[in-house]
C-alpha positions in Angstrom: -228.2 -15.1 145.7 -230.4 -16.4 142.6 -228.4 -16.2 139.0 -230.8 -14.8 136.6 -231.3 -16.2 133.2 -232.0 -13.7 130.7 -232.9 -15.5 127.3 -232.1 -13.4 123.8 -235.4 -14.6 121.5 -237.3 -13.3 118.8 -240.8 -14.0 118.4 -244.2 -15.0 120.4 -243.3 -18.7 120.6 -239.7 -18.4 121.8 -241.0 -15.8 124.8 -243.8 -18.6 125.4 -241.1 -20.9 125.4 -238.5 -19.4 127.4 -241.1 -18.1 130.1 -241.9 -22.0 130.3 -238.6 -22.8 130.7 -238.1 -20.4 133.5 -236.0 -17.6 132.1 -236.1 -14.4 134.2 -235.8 -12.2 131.5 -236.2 -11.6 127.6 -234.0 -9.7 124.9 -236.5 -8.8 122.3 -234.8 -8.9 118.4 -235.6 -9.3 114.8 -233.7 -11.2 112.7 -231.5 -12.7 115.1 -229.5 -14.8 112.1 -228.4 -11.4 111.6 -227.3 -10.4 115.0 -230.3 -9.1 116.1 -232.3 -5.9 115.1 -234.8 -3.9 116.4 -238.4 -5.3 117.2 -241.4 -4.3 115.0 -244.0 -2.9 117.6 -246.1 -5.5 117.1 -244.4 -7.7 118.1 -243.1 -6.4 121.2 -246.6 -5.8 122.1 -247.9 -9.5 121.2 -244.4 -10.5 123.4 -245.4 -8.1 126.1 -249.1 -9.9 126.2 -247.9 -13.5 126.1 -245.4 -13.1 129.0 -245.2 -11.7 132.4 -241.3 -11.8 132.4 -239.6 -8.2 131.6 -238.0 -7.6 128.3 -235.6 -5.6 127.2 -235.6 -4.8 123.4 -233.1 -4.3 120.8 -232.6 -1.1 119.3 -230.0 -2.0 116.0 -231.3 -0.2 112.9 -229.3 -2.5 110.6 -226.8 -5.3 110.6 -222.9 -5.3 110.6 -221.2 -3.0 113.1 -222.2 -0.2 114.6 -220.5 2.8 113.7 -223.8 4.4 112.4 -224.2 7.2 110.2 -226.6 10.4 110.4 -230.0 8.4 109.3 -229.6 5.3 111.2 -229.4 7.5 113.9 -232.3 9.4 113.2 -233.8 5.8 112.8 -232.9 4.7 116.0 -234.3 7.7 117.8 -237.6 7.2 116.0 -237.5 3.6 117.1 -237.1 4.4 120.9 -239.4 7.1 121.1 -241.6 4.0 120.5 -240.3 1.8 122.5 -240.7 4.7 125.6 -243.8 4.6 124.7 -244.2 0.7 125.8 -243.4 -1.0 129.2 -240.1 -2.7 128.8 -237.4 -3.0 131.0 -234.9 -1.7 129.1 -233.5 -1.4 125.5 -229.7 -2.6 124.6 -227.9 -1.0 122.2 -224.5 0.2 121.1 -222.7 3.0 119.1 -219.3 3.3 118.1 -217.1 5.4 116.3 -215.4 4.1 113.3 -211.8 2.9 115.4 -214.5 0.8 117.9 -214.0 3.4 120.6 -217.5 4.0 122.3 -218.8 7.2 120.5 -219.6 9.3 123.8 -221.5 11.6 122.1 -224.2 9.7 120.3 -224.6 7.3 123.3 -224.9 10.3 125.9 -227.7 11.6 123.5 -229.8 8.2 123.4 -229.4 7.6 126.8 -230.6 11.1 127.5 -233.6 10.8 125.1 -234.3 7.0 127.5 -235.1 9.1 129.9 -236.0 6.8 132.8 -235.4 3.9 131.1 -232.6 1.6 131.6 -229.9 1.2 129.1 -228.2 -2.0 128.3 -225.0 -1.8 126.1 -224.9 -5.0 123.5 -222.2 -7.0 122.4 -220.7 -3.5 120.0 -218.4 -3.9 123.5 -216.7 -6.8 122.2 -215.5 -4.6 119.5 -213.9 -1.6 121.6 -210.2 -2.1 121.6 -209.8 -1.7 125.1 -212.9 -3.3 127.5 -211.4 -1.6 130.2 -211.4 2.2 129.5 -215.0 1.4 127.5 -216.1 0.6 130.7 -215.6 3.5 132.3 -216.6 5.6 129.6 -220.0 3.7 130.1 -220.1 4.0 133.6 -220.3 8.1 133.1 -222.6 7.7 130.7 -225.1 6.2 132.5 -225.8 2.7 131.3 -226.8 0.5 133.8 -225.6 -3.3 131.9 -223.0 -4.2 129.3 -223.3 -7.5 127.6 -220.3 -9.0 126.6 -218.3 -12.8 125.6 -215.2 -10.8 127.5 -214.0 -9.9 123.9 -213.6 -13.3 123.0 -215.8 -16.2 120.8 -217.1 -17.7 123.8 -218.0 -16.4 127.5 -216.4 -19.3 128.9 -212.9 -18.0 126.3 -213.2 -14.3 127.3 -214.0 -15.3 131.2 -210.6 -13.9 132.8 -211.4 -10.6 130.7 -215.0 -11.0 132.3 -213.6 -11.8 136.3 -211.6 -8.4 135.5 -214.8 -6.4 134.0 -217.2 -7.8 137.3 -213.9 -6.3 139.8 -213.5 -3.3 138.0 -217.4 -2.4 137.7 -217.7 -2.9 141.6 -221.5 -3.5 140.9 -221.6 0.4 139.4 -222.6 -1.3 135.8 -223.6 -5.4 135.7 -221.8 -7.3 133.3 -224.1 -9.6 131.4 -222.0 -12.3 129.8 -222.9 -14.2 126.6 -222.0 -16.1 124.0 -221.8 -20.2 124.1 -223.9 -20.2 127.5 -224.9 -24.1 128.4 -225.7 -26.2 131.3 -222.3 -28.1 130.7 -219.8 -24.6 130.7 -222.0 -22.3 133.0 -221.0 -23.3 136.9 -217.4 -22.8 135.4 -218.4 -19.5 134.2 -220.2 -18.1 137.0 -217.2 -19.7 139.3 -214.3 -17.9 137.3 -216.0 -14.5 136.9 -218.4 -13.7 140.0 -221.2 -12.5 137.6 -224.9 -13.2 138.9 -226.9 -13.5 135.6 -226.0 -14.4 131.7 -227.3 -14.4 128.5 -228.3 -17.1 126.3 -230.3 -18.1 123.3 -231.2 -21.7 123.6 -232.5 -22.1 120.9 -233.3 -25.5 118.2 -234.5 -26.2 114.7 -238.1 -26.9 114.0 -239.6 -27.9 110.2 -241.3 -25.4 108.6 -243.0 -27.5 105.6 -244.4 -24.6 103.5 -240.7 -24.2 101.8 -240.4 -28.2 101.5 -241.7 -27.9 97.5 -239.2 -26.0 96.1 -235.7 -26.4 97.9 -233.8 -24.3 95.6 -235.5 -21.0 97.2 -233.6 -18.6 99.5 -235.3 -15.4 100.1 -232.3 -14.0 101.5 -228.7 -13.3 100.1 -226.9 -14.6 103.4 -225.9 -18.7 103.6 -228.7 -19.9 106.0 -230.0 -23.0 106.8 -232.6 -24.3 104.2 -236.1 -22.2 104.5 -237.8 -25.1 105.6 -235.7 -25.3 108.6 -235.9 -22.3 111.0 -235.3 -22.3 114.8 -236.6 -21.3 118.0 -236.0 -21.3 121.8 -236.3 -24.8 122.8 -237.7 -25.2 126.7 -236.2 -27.7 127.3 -233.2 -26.1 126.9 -234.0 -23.8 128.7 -235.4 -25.6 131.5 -231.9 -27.4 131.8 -229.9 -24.4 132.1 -231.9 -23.5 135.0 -231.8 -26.4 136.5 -228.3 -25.8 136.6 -228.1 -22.2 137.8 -230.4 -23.1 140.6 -227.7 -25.5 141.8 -225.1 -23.1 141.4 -226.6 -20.6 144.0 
């Protein structure tokens, strides 16, 4: 049984990058400093055209969490009527009512509106106060992957929550775990839990010397790195976690 690498990115160089490193799969986000939103179009296409590897793409109309009001909804149906329109494998997303119980309702209706498309729940599980009944509730409703650090900072921390997840999903629904994925943590991981893929973003800072001149610039209201530092899935990285999943079959 091969363990399938699935590698959260968000742009044209980090699916050239991953697809080099041998991912098996691609998350498709915007603005992954702030979680990850959804993909401009043209983007997904230029990702679609660079790479042969399927992609699954983000649909999160805004940062924060995801109790979402009447127009973000309305946004996010807009968003995957185009995204039905391309061929991805898939789009993740996740709504919840404002406790952080899954809102059965509004997920029901953009599963419904996927039509044949599969539907990946993001990480808005780690929020649910009970993983176990949220579970289920997904199983009905027809999603086909949760993604999920087993409620705690790390995969590797939330792994016991995560062997529980895998036993009670019985392979109806995969569980995709993420969060602090490496080569160093992941036999551990896979050995604890019984999961056969997981999510990582392997990622690395490169230069970016347009912003070098004037230092004192932010163009955003968050505390990120310098503009003239921005990062990107690193192959290498990549290539190493592989390397290590390979080994692990």
């Amino acid at each position: 049984m091969s363990i399938l690498l699935e590698v959260c990115i968000a742009s044209v160089s980090d699916a050239v990058a991953a697809h080099r490193g041998g991912a098996g799969r691609l998350e498709l986000n915007s603005a992954l400093a702030l979680g990850g939103l959804t993909p401009t179009r043209g983007l997904l296409r230029e990702v679609l055209a660079a790479t042969p590897l399927p992609v699954v793409a983000m649909l999160r109309p805004r940062p924060g969490g995801c109790a979402y009001d009447a127009g973000e909804l309305r946004t996010m149906q807009r968003d995957l009527d185009d995204l039905l329109d391309e061929p991805i494998a898939g789009v993740a997303l996740g709504v919840l009512l404002p406790d952080g119980r899954v809102d059965h309702v509004r997920t029901a209706l953009l599963v419904r509106q996927a039509q044949y498309m599969p539907v990946v729940f993001h990480r808005a599980f780690d929020l649910t106060p009970n993983p176990f009944v949220a579970l289920d509730d997904l199983t009905d409703l027809g999603v086909v992957r949760v993604l999920t650090s087993g409620q705690s900072p790390t995969a590797v921390a939330g792994a016991d929550t995560l062997a529980r997840l895998v036993a009670q999903s019985a392979g109806r629904v995969e569980i995709l775990p993420a969060g602090g994925i490496r080569p160093e943590n992941v036999r551990d991981l896979l050995a604890r839990t019984g999961c056969t893929a997981v999510h990582a973003s392997l990622r690395a800072p490169r230069h970016e010397p347009s912003a070098s001149g004037r230092p004192t610039i932010r163009f955003g209201a968050m505390n990120l790195a310098e503009e003239e530092w921005i990062d990107g899935t690193d192959a290498g990285r990549v290539a190493d976690l592989v390397a290590v999943l390979q080994g692990a079959v």
